[in-house]
N, C-alpha and C positions, 0 to 999 in steps of 0.2 A: 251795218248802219249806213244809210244812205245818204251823203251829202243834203245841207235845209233840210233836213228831217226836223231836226229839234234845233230851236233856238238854244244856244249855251250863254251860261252864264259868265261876266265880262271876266279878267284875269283879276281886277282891281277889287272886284265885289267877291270872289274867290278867295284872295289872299287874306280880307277884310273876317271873313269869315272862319280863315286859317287862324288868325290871332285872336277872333272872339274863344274859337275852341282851344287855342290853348289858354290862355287867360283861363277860364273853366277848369283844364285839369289840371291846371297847377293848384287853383281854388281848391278842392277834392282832394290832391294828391297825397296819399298817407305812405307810410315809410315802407323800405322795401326790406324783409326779415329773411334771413337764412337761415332754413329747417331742416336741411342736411349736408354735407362737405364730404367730400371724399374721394379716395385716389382711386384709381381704377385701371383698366385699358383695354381700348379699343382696337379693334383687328381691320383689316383689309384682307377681303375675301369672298368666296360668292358660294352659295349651297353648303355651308360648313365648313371649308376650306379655306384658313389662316393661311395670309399668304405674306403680312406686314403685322406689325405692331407698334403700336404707340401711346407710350403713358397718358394717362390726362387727369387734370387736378377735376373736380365737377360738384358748383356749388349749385345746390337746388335753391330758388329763393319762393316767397310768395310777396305778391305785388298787386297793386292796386289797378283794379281795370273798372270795364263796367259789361251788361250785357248788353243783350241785342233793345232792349227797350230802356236802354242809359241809364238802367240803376247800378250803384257801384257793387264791385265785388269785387273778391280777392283772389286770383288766379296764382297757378304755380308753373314755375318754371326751372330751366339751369342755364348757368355761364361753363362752358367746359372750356379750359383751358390746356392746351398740350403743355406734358410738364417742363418741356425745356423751355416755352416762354413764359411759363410760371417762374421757374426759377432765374429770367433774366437772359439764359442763356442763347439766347435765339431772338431777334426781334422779331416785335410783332407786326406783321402787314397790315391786319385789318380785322372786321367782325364776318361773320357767317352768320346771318338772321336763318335760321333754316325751320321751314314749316312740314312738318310731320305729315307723312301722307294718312290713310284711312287704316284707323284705329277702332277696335269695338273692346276689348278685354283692358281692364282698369290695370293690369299689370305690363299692359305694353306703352303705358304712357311714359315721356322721356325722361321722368325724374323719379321712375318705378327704377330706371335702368337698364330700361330698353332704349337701343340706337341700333336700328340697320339703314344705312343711308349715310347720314354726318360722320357715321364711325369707317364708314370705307372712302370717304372723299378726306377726313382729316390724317386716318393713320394709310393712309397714301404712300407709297414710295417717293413720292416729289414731292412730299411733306411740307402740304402748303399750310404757311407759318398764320395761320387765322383762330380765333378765337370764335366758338359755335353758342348761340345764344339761340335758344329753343322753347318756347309757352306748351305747356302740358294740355292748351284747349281749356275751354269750358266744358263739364264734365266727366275729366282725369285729373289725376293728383287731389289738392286738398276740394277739390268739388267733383269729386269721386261719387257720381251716380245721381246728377242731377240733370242730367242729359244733353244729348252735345248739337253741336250746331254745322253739319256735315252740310256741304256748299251751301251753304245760306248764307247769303248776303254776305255781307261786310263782317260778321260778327268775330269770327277767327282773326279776322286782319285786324282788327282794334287790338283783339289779346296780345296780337306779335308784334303790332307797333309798342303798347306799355309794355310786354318781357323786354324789347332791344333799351327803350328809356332807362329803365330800371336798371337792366344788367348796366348801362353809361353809368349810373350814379354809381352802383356796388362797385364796378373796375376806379372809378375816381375815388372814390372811399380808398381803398387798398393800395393808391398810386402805382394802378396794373396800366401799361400802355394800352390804348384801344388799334392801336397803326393809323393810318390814313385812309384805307379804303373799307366800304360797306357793299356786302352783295347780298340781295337776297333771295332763296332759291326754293324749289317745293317740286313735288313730280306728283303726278294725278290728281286728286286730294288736295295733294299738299302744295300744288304747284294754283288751284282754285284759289286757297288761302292768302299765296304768295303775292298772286294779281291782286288778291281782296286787299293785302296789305298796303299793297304800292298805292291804289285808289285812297285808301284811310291818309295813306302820308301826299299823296298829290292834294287833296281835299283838305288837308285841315295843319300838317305839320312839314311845307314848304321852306319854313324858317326853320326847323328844326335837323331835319331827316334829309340827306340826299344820298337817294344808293346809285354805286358806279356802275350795278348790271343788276337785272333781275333774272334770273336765270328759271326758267320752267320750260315743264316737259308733259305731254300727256292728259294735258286738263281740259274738261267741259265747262271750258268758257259758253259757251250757249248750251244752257242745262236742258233747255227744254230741247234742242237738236238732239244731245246724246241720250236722253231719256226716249224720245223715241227712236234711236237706234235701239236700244233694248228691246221695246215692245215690240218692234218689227222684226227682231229676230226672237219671238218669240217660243218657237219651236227649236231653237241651237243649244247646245249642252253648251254653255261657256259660262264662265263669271261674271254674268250681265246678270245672271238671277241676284248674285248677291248685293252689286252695285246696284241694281233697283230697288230692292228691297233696303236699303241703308236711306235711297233716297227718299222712296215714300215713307220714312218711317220719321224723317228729319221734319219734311216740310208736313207730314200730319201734326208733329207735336209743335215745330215751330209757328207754320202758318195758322194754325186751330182747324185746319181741316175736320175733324170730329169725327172721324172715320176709326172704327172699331176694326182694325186691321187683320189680326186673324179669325174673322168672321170672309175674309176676300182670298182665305188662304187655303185650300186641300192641306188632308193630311200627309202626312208625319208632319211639317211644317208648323200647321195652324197651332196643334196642341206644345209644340218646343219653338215659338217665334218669342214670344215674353225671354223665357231661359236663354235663346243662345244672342238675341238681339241686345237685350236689355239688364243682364245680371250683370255683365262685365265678367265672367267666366271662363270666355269662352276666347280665342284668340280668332282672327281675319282666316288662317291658314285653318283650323279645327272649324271654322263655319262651312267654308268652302268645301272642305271634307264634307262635312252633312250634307251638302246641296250638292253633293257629286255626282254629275248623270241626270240631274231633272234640270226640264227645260222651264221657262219662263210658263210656259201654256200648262205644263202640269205642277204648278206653285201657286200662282195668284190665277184666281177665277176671272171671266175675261170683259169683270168690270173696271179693270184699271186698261184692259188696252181695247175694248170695245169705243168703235167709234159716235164722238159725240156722249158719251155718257158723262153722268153730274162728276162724277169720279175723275176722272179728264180731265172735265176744262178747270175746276177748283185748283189740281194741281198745276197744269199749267200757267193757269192765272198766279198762283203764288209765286211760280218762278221769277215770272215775267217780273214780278211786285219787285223783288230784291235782285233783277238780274246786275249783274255786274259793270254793265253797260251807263247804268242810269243815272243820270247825275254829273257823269264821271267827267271831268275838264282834263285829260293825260296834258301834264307837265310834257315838252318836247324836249328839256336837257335830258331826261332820264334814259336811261338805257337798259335795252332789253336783248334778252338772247331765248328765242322761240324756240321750241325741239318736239317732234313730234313723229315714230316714225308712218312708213307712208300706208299700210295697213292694218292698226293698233285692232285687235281684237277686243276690246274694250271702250275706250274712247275712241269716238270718229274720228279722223283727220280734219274733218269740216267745220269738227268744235272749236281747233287748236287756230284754222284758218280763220276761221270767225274773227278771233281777237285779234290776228294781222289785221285782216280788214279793217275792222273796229281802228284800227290804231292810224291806218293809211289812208282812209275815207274824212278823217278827224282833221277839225282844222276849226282855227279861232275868228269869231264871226268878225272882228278887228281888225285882219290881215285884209288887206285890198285884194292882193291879190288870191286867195284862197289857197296857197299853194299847203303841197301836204309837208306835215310835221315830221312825219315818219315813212321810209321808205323803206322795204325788205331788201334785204342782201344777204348772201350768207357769208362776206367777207366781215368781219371785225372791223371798227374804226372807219367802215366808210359810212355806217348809217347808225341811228339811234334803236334801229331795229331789224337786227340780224336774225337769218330765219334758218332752219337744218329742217327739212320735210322730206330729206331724202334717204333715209336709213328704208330697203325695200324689208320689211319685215313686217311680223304681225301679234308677237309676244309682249303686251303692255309689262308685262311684271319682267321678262326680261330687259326690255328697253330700259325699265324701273333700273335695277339693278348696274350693269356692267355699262351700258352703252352711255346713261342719263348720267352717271357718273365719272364716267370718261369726261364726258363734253364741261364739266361745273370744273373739277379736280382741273382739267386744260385752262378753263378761264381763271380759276381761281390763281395759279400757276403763273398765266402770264404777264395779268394785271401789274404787278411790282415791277414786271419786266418792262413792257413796253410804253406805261407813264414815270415821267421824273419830274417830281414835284409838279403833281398835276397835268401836266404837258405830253403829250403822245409825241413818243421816239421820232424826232425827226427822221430816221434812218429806215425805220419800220413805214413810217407816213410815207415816203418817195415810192416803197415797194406797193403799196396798195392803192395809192391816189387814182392811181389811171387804170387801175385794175377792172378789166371786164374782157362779155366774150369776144367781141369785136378784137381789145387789145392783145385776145391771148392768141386768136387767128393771125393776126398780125406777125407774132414773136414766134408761133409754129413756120408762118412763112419767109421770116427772115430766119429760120434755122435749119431752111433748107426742104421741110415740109408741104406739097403740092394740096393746099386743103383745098383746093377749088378742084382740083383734076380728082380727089376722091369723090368729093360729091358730084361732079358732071358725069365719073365714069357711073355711082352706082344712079342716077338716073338712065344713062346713056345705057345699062344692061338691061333696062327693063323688058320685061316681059309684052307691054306691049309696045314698046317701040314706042315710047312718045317721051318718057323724059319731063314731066310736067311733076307738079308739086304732089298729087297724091299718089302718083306712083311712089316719089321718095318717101313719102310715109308708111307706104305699103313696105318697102324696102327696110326702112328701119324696123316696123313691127317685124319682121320676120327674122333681123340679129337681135330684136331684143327677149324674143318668145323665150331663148333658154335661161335667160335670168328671172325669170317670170314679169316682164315689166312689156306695157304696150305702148304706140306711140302718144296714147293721148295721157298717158300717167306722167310720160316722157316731158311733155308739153305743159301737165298741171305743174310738174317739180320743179321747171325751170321758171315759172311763174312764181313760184312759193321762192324760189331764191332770188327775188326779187327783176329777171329776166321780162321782160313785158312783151307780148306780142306782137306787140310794134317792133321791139328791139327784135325780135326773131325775126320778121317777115323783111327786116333791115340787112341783118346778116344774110338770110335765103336769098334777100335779090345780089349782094354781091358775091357771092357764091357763083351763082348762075346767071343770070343776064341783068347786069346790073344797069344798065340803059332801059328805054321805050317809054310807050305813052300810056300804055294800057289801055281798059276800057270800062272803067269805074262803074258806070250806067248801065251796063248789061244782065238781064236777070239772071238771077243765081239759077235757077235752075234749067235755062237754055244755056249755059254760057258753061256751066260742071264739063257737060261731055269734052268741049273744046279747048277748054283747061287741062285737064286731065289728058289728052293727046298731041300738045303741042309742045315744044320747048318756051318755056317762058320769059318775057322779053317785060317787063311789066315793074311800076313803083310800088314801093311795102304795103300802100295801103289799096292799091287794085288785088294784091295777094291775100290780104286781111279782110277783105271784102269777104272769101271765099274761104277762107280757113275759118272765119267767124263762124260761118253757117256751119261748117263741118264740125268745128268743134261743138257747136248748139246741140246737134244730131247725136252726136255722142256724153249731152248733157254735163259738158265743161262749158261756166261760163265766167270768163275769166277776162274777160275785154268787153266794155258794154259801152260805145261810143255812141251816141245816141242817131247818128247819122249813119250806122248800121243796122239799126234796130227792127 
């Protein structure tokens, strides 16, 4: 989203409307019931393999929400609670709001007794002391088969802001501690949700709600980018059939698209799309099975990715209608923690960047100075939006699993550590304050480290003898080819952890000739050859002059100074 795109609305007329809407669900709000209890426990582990274990008490409730067109209904959820902080034994830190990734089979809903995710981040071996408070969605649990509402809009984030309300009132009933802190997290799917949720509580329940991290990983924050990632890889065996197939099937029934779906379908498909989509029978992993080996192109007939057809833009349009973006005024106290790795074979990276963006470009039309809310980092505690786009992989359901749960299980962990009462560790703060790459060149060179003579020497080996800037990049493409990583992925990642091109083209000149005049004015493309052969003598932004273009060339565009342009 592009700076003065959209007027926003003031914080005061925000807020204003924060308290009409609750005023409203307090009006509405009917009691919250508990329809099942019970002990159970949860494993830590990955493919079948227990590797931890941890009791947990787990009451299912049903609760008062509404749907996506605010009429009220009664959604179902749980509070699970580890049994030693049931029983007292163990204080409690905090709540875990956690939103369920992509679900189709009514038995894998959270209070069927299905948990892979919340049950390997709580029965943890670092046994983070949190209580998991989870909404079964609209259509799982007691509205089992009325159909659900897969990234669409806001409507999952309403159900998980009234499950966290609710489980508040059931834990104060009971005089269970809630702790002090609120995180709330989601991966793919669920990580959509998660954003949806945050938007619902910046929007309407500022008074109510403040989470200390939102933690997500893998999600098509810009739906309509990763949807066409699918269609465009429409010839690839991957599970992009089935993730588009869930999508057209959400925004047919929710949007009213009116589209007779497997009539757009080839066989075996068309005739088992109602059964394996819509019974609730069938589990995510047993769909996947069926769609094993067919690609996009031999599934849907090629009016959903034919260019320009009605088909198309309706769906598009719908996206657009409830994208996540709209409306949205991000609260700047909140905190976020981005995860995405840098090849997701499912979700684009572009998606996951999108919502940086979104988050970094944002800013309150009231600030004089317009300066940004949020700035990427991927240090903890120096910014309200911490970013990890560096995992080089391409396994979404792995990243799912082992890696997306590292990183929560890590936060979840540290949290109690490094605030006291509120307050970030003073002793932890001294360590990250000054923390960047500039400072860490520095500390390699006071520890005796010649980082300037490595990088003059691998210029200075160059092949042709010049020593100029895209030699060294040619240089680094060729130590980074065995990792499978190139220099311009090199240059996207360091961007994504919040490093700016300026900040590069800053450290590059004191590296190497950190003096001269340059020659700013010079055309880019008379002035390539003589760049490229000379040792460079030049200020960051006669460097950035020429990295801009080159990175253009290779379709990063990651610095858009308009005096480049």
């Amino acid at each position: 989203m592009k700076k003065n795109a959209v007027k926003r609305l003031s914080v005061a007329l925000l807020m204003a409307m924060a308290g009409l809407a609750t005023a409203t669900a307090q009006a509405t709000t009917g009691e919250v019931r508990v329809i099942n209890e019970v002990d159970t426990v949860w494993h830590f582990g990955y493919q079948g393999l227990q590797l931890y274990s941890r009791p947990i008490h787990r009451i299912d409730i049903a609760y008062p929400s509404s749907d996506i067109d605010g009429n009220p209904v009664e959604l179902s959820g749980y509070v699970a609670i580890p049994a030693d902080l049931y029983s007292g034994e163990q204080p409690v830190d905090g709540i875990l709001l956690y939103n369920h990734y992509t679900q189709v089979g009514y038995a894998d809903a959270p209070t069927r007794g299905y948990a892979l995710g919340e049950d390997c981040v709580i029965a943890n071996p670092l046994r983070p002391n949190y209580i998991v408070v989870s909404s079964d969605f609209y259509g799982f649990g007691i509205t089992e088969g009325l159909g659900q509402y897969y990234c669409y809009g806001t409507a999952n984030g309403q159900a998980s802001i009234d499950c966290l309300l609710a489980a508040r009132k059931l834990l104060d009933q009971r005089g269970i501690s809630q702790g002090r802190l609120l995180v709330n997290a989601g991966y793919s799917s669920g990580a959509y949700d998660a954003i949806a949720t945050q938007k619902v509580r910046d929007m309407y329940y500022r008074d109510q709600i403040s989470f200390d991290k939102t933690v997500v990983g893998g999600f098509p924050f810009d739906l309509r980018d990763a949807f066409s990632e699918y269609v465009n890889k429409k010839n690839d065996s991957t599970q992009n059939v089935f993730a588009a197939l869930m999508i057209l099937d959400s925004y047919n029934r929710n949007a009213g698209l009116g589209v007779d779906i497997p009539s757009l379908l080839y066989e075996p498909v068309a005739s088992h799309f109602d059964e394996w989509f819509h019974s609730g029978q069938y589990s995510n992993l047993q769909l996947i099975q069926e769609l094993k080996g067919l690609t996009l192109a031999e599934v849907v007939k090629d009016t959903l990715y034919r260019a320009g057809s009605p088909l198309t833009k309706n769906l598009k349009n719908a996206m657009k209608d409830v994208a996540l973006e709209n409306d949205w005024e991000p609260d700047p106290q909140q905190n976020y923690f981005v995860f995405n790795i840098l090849k997701d074979n499912i979700v684009p990276i572009s998606s996951c960047r999108a919502f940086a963006d979104f988050l970094v470009n944002y800013y309150y039309d009231d600030i004089e100075d317009n300066s940004p809310l949020f700035q990427k980092s991927i240090v903890p505690e120096k910014t309200h939006l911490q970013t990890n786009f560096i995992t080089n992989a391409e396994s979404h359901i792995l990243a799912g699993g082992p890696v997306y749960i590292l990183n929560l299980v890590s936060t979840l962990a540290a949290l109690p550590v490094l605030y006291y009462d509120g307050e970030l560790n003073t002793h932890y703060a001294d360590l990250v304050c000054d923390l960047s790459v500039m400072q860490i060149i520095h500390k390699l060179e006071s520890l005796g480290v010649d980082v300037k003579g490595i990088v003059q020497q691998l210029m200075a080996n160059s092949d042709e003898g010049g020593g100029g800037l895209f030699d060294l990049l040619q240089k680094v493409d060729e130590m980074l080819e065995p990792i499978g990583l190139t220099t311009v992925e090199l240059i996207q990642m360091a961007d994504d952890c919040g490093v700016s091109l300026e900040e590069m083209m800053q450290i590059y000149t004191y590296l190497t000739t950190p003096s001269g005049d340059g020659a700013r004015g010079l055309d880019d493309a008379a002035a390539r050859p003589a760049l490229q052969k000379q040792p460079l003598a030049g200020t960051p932004e006669y460097y950035m002059f020429f990295l801009h273009s080159w990175l253009k060339e290779n379709n990063v565009n990651i610095y858009k100074p308009e005096t480049f342009e």
